[in-house]
GUDOMI-384165 format. One record per atom (N, C-alpha, C): x, y, z; residue in three letters. Coordinates in steps of 0.05 Angstrom, whole numbers, plus 5000, padded with zeros to 4 digits. Example, Ala and Ser with C-alpha at 12.3 -4.5 7.8 and 13.67 -1.06 7.14 Angstrom:
<sites>
526448865156ALA 524649105156ALA 526449345156ALA 525749555142SER 527349795143SER 525850015157SER 
</sites>
This chain:
<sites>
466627907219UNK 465127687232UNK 462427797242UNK 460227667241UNK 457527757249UNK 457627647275UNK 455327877288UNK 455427817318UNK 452727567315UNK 452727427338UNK 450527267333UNK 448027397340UNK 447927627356UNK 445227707349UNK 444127797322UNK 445327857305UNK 445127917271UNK 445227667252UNK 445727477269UNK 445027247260UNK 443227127260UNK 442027057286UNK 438827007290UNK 437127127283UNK 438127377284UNK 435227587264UNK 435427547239UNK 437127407221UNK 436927387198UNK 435727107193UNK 436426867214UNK 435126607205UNK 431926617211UNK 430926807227UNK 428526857236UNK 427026977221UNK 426627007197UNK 424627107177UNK 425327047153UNK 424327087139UNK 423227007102UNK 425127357094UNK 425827227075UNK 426327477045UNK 423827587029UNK 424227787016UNK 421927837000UNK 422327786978UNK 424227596968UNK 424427316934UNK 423027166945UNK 423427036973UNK 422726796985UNK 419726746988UNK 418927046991UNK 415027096990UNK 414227046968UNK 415127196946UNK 415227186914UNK 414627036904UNK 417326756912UNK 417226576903UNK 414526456904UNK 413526336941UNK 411926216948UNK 410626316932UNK 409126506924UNK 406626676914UNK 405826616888UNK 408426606870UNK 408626506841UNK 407726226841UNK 408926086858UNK 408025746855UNK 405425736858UNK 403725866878UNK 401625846886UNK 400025896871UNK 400226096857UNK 398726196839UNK 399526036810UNK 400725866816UNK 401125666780UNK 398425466786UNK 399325326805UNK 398425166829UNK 394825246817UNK 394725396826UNK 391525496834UNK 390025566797UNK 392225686773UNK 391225656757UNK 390325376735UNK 393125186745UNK 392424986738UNK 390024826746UNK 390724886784UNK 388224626788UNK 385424756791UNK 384424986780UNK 382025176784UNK 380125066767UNK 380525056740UNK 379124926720UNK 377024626723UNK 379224426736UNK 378124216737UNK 377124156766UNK 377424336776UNK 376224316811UNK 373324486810UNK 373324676785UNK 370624836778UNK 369124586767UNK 370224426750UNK 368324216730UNK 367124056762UNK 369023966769UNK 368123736792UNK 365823776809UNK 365824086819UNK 363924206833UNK 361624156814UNK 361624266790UNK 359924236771UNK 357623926759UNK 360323726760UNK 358423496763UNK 357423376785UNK 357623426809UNK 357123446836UNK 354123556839UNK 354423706826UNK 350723906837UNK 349123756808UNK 350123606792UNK 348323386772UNK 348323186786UNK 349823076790UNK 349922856809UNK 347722776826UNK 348122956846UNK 346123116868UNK 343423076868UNK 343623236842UNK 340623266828UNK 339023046820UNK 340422996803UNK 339722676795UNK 338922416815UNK 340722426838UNK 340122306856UNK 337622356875UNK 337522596880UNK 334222706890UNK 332222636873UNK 332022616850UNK 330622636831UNK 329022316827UNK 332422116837UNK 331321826836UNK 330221746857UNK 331521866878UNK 330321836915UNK 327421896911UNK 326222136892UNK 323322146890UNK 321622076875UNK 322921906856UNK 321321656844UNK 320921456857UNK 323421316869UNK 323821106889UNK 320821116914UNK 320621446925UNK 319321576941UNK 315921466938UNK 316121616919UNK 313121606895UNK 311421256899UNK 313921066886UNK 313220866883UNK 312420676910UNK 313920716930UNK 314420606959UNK 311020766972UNK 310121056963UNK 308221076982UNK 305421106948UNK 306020916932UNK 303120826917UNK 302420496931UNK 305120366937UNK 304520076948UNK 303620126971UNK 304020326989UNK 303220297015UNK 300720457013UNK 300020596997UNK 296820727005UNK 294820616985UNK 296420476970UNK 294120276954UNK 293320496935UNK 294620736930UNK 293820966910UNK 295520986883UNK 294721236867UNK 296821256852UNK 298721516862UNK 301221446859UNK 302721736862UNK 305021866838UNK 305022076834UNK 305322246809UNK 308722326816UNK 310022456798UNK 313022536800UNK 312422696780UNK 312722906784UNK 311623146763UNK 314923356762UNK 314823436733UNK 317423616731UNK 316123826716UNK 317224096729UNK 316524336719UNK 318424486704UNK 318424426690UNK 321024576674UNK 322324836670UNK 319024986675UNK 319525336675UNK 320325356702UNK 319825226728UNK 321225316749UNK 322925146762UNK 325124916744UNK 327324786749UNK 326124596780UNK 323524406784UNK 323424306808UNK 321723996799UNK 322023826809UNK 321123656810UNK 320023566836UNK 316423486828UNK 315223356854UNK 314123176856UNK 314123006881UNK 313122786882UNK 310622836901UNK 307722766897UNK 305422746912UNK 304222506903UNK 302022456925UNK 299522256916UNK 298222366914UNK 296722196883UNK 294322226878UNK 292622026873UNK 290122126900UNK 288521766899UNK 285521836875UNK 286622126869UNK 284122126849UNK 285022046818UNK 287422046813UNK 288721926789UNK 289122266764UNK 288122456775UNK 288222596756UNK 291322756753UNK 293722576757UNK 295522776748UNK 296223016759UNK 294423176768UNK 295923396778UNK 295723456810UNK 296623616820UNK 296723696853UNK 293623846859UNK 292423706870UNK 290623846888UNK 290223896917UNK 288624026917UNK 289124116948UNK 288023886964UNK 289923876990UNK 289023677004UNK 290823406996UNK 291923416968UNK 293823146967UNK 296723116985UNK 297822986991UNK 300723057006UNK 302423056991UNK 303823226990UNK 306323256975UNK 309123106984UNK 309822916970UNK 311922736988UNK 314622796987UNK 315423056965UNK 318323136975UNK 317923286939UNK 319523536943UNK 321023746930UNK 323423706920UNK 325123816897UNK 327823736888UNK 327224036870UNK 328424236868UNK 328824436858UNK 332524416854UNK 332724386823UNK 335024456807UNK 337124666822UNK 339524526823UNK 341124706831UNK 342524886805UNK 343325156811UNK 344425316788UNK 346025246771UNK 346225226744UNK 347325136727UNK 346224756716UNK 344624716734UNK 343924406725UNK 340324516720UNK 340024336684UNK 337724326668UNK 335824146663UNK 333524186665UNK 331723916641UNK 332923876622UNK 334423636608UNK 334823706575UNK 332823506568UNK 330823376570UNK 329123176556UNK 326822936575UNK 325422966570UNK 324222716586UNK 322622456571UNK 325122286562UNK 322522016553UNK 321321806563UNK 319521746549UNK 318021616560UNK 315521556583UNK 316621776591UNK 313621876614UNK 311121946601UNK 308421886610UNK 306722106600UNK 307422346600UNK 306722506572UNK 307422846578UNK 305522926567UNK 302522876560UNK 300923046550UNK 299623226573UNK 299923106599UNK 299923466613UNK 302223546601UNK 302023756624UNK 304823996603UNK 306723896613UNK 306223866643UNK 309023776669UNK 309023436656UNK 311023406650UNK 311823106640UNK 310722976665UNK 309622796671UNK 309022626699UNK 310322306696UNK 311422236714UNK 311321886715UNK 309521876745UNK 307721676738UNK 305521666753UNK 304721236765UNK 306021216786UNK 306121026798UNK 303420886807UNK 302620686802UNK 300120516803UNK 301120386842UNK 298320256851UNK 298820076872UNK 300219896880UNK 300419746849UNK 302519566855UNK 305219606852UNK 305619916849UNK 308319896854UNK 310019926816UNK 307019906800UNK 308319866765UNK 308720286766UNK 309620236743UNK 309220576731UNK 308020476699UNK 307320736697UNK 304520686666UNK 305520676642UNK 308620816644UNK 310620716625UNK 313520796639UNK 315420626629UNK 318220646627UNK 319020866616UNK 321521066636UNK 322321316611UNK 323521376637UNK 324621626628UNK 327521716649UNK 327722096647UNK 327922136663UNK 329022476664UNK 331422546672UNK 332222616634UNK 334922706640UNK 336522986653UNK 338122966661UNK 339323246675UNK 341523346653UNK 342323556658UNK 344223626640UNK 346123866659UNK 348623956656UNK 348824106682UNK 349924386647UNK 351124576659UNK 352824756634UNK 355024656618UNK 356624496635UNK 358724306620UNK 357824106591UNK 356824066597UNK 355023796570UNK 353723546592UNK 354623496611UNK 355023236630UNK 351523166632UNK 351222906623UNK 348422876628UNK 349122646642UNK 345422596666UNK 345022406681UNK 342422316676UNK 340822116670UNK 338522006674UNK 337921886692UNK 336221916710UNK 333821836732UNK 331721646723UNK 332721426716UNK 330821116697UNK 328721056711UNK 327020966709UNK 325220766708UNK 325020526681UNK 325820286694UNK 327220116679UNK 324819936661UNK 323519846681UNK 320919646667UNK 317519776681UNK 316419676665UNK 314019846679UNK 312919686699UNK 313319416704UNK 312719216719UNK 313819276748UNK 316419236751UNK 318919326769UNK 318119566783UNK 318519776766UNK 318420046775UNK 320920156786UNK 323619976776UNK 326119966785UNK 327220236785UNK 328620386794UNK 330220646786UNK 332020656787UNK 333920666765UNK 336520776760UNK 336720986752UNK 340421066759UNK 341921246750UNK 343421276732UNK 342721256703UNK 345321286678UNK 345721536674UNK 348821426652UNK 349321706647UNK 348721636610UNK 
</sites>
């Protein structure tokens, strides 16, 4: 017969199968759900991106109606960033003295894969917003992350100057 103090010391801790065990499940656990909890993170920072990307077209367009100017959304491709400034001189690029209305630099693993329909005979593709609020043409910048997963950042009509998000 066991005394009951050899009793309580035995209901009072774990076995070392009983650690094992836990450890084995956990680790099934964690190889199964690692994969697709990596992807998820993954379309998350496209997502992200994409969404900054439309917030600064949206941006662009909201301060060419209010300054009666034009304002530019320029993407640099060699250094993964997209910017939005005004420009009341119309020439497309950043000069000194213009305001820069917000930054979006690519998070790791998410790409340029294409930009249509914007002007791109600068080098930096531009969509470039008029006073009233039009853009000079319709076209979209797509994202792409390492998975395949693409997002486009629209500009829908050139009239509108609407912005969506497709995929």
């Amino acid at each position: 017969m066991k005394t009951p103090s050899c009793a309580r010391r035995r209901a009072a801790g774990f076995t070392l199968i009983e650690i094992l065990v836990v450890l084995l499940l956990m680790g099934l656990l964690l190889t199964l759900l690692l994969p697709s909890f990596l992807k998820t993170i993954q379309h998350q920072k496209l997502l992200g991106a994409a969404q900054q990307t439309a917030i600064l077209l949206r941006l662009a367009r909201l301060q060419a109606i209010k300054t009666a100017n034009f304002a530019v959304v320029q993407i640099d491709t060699t250094t993964g960033a997209v910017t939005a400034f005004s420009d009341p001189n119309n020439n497309q690029a950043l000069d000194t003295g213009e305001p820069v209305l917000g930054r979006v630099d690519l998070p790791k693993g998410v790409t340029f894969m294409a930009v249509f329909g914007f002007t791109s005979p600068p080098t930096p593709a531009v969509a470039i917003f008029s006073s009233n609020g039009s853009v000079t043409a319709p076209g979209a910048f797509r994202l792409q992350n390492s998975a395949g997963d693409k997002i486009e950042a629209r500009v829908l009509t050139t009239t509108s100057g609407r912005v969506v998000l497709q995929k």
